[in-house]
N, C-alpha and C positions, 0 to 999 in steps of 0.2 A: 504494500500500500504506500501512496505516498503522502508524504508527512506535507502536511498545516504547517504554513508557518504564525508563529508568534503574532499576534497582532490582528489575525483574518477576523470578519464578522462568520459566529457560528453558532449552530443551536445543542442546544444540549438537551439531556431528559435527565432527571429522578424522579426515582418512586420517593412519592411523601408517603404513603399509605400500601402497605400489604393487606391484600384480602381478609385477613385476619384483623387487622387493625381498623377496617371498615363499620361504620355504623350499621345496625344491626338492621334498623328498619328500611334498608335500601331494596330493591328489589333483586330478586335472586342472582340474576344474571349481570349486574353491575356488583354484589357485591363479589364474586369469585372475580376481580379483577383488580389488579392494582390501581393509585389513584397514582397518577404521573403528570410531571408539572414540564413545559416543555419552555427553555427560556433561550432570547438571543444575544449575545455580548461578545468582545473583544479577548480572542484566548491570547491566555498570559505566559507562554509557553509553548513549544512546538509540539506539536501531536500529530497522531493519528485517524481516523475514523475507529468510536470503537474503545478507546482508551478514555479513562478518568481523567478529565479535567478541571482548571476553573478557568472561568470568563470572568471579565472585567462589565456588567450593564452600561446602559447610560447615564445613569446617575453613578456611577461609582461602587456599584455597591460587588463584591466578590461571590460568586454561586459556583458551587463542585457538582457535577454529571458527567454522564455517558455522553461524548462526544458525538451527535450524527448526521448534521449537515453540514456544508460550509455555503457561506453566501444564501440564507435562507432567507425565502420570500412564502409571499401572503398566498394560499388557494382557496379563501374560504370567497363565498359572494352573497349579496342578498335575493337571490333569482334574480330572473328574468324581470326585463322593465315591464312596469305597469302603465301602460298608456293611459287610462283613465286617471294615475296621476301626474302625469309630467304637464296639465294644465291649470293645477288647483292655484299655484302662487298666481300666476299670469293673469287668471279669470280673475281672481280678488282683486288687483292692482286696476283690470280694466274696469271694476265697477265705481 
């Protein structure tokens, strides 16, 4: 594998919570699953994909995980656009 260098932006993951550690009242199949926190910052050290490390946030602040992306970006979306909104400001304005 090739090694990160020091300094890259890159995501990391820990588990906060094992299955066990999970609230009881969650539903079955969320609770047999770890609860994992997935964070992006400046690694402070050379790595690899895969390896323990820590990031640097943007505020400052130091977090320790599982190294698994580099250069990570957004895939989440709000669906598809709503036509019957993309007029509600405009119509207010023209009245």
């Amino acid at each position: 594998m090739a090694k990160i260098e020091k300094g890259s932006w890159v995501e990391i993951k820990q588990v906060v919570l094992q299955p066990e550690e999970r609230a009881r009242n969650l539903p079955e199949d969320t609770k047999q699953t770890p609860y994992v926190m997935r964070m992006s910052g400046f690694l402070t050290a050379d790595a690899e994909l895969g390896d323990t490390v820590t990031i640097r946030s943007l505020i400052g602040r130091e977090h320790e995980g599982t190294l698994v992306t580099l250069n990570p970006s957004y895939s989440h979306s709000f669906g598809p656009t709503m036509a019957e909104l993309l007029h509600i400001g405009i119509d207010e304005e023209a009245k």
